[in-house]
Structure formats: C-alpha cells, structure tokens
N, C-alpha and C positions, 0 to 999 in steps of 0.2 A: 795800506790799501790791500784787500784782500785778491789773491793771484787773480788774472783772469780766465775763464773756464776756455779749453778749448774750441775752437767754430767748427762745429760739422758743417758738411754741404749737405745741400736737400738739392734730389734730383724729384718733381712730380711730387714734393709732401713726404718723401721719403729718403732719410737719411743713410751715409752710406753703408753706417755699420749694419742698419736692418738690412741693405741691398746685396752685401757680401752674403749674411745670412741666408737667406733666398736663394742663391745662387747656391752656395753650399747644397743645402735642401735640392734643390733639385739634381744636381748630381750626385748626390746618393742614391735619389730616387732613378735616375739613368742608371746608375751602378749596379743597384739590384734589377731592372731589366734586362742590364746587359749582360750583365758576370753568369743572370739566372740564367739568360736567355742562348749567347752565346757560348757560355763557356768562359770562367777566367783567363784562363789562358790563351783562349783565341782571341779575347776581347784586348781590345786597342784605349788609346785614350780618347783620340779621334772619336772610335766610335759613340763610346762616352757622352764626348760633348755634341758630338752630332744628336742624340736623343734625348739629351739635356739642352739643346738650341743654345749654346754657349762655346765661345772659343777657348782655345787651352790655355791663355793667357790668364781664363779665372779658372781653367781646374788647378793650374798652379800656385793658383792666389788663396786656395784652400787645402791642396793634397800635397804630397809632397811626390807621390809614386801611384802607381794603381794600387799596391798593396795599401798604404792608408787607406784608400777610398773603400777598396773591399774588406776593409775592419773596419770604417764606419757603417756599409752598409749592412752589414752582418750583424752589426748594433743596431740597428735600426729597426732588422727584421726580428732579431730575437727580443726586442724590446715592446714591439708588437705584438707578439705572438703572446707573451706571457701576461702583457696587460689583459688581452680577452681570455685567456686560461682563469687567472685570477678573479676577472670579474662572473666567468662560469661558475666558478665554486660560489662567490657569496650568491649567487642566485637561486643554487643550487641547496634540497631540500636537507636539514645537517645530517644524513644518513650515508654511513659509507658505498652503499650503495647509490645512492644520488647525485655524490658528490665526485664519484670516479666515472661514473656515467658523463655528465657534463663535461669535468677536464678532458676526458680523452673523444668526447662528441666533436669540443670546439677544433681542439688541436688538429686533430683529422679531416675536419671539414676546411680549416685554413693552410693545410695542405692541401686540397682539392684545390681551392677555389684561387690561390696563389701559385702558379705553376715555377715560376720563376724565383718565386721568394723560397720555395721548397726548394729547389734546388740548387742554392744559394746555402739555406740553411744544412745541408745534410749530404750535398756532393764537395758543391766547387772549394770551402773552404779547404777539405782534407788534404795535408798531404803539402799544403803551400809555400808556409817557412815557422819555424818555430815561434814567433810574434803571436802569428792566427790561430799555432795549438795551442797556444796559451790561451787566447782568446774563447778557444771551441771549450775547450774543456772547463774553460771559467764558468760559461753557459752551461753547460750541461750540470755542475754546482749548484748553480743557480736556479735550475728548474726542479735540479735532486729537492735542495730549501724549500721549494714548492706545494712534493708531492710530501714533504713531512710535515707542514705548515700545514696541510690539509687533513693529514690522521690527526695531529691532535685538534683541529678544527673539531673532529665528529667522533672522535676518541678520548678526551682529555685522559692523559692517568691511565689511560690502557698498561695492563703488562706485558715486558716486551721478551717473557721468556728465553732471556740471554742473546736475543737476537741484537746485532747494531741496526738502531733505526735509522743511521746519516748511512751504513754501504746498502740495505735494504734500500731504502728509496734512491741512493744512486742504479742499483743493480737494477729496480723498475722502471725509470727515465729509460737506463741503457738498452732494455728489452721494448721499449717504445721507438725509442730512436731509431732502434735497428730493423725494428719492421716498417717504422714509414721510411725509412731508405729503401728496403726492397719492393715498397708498392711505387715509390716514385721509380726506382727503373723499368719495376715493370709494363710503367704506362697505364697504373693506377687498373691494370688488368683486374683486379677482387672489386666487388663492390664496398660502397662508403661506410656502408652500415658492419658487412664483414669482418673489414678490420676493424671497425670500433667496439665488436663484439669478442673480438678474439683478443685484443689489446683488454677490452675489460676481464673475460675471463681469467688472465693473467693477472692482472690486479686484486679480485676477488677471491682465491684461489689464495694468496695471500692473506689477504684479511682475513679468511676463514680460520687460517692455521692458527 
C-alpha cells in the first residue's frame, strides 16, 4: 500500500502551512516599518509584533532573532526595488540616454515615496554584524549586474577601451548609493527631479567617455 500522505489542518479553507506563510509576510512587512521607522536598534520585537498584530510566539515560529528578521526584510526591499528598476528599463526607449533616465527616475522616486524602506535600505542595515555586510554588499553586486545588463542592453559590442565594465558599473551603483544616502538624511532637502538629474548627469558623463 502506498505511505499515507500527511493530514494538514485547515483553519477557515486555509491550511497551516499557507498560515505560517502569512504571518511570516507580515512581519517582514512590520520589520521594514519598524527597523525603517524606528531605527534597528531601538526597535524591539514587541514592537514588531505589535505592528504586525501577532504575538512573539509566531515571530519565533519564523525568526530566529531580529537580525534574521531584518535580513529578510532587507531582502524584501531590495528585491522590490530592483523588480521596478528592471521593469523601467524594458519600458524604457533602447537609448542610453532613455534607459539611464528611467533606472535612476524609478529608483529615486521609490526612495521618496517609501521613507522607511529607504531608510532600511541605505542607513539602518550599515554597521550591524558581518551577516548584513555580506548581505549589503551582495546587493550592491547585484544592482552593479544591473546597471551592466543595461549597457549592453543599448550598447551590445561597445568598446570598452581598457576600462572594467563589472568595477565601472560597481563604482556607478556606489556613486548612486551615496547620494540617495545624503538626500535621505537630509530630509530629502534637493528636489526629486534634482537628484535624478545630477545622478544622471554622472551616468552620462560616463557614457560619453
């Protein structure tokens, strides 16, 4: 006779593995609230689950620590961010000029419009435990792949006149990075279009060479 399969419970049509899931999900999404909002550091678990309407008995049932939590959330936002980047460019017209316009339009404006996830993404992880720098700078890899996935998007076969195109597109990431860190401290003091004109000028400026 062939084994018998496990018996989930259904609570309401919903079983409990999809319920853990849910919960999960929403205490990420309390985490980048909170970690955004308050500060990793001042931030509690309590607080946590208080903004996630869940007791600690399921943030324990998914985290191990707050550090997991804000390494998933940190995954969460940088995994966000880069889907819309991404889907900027295919939208975007295949001119390097079009196509740097867009990335750094989206990226900018999802830093406005997300106060918390900005500051999740670009303050609170720094500085945490080596885990997170591994984490951060995986990300920053990861977005470098991006902006070179995008030259030869509207460049195929360009020459690259002895230049590296994986620390060039890092070293342009890193010159992004570091100005929407200084608009988030400064309370986003420059206007939106501003930075996205000074960040593309840098970009372009580039391209031209």
């Amino acid at each position: 006779m062939p084994p018998k399969q496990p018996v989930r419970r259904r609570y309401r049509g919903v079983d409990e593995e999809q319920r853990r899931a849910e919960r999960r999900q929403r205490l990420v999404e309390a985490g980048v609230a909170v970690f955004g909002g308050e500060g990793y550091h001042a931030a509690t678990v309590k607080a946590v689950c208080a903004a996630a309407g869940l007791t600690e008995r399921y943030f324990y049932e998914s985290f191990r620590n707050r550090e997991a939590l804000l390494l998933a959330a940190y995954a969460r936002v940088t995994g966000a961010l880069r889907e819309r980047i991404v889907a900027a460019l295919l939208r975007a017209a295949p001119t390097p000029e079009a196509v740097t316009r867009a990335a750094l339009a989206e990226f900018f404006t999802a830093i406005r419009d997300d106060p918390a996830g900005a500051r999740l993404l670009l303050i609170e992880v720094l500085g945490v435990s080596p885990a997170v720098d591994r984490a951060y700078h995986e990300a920053l890899r990861e977005f470098s792949g991006v902006v070179a996935a995008a030259h030869q998007m509207v460049r195929p076969g360009a020459p690259e006149d002895g230049i590296d195109g994986e620390l060039l597109a890092a070293a342009l990431v890193g010159a992004v990075v570091q100005l929407a860190h200084h608009w988030v401290v400064s309370g986003h003091a420059r206007p939106l279009q501003a930075v996205i004109d000074t960040s593309y000028a840098i970009f372009i400026a580039v391209a031209r060479r």
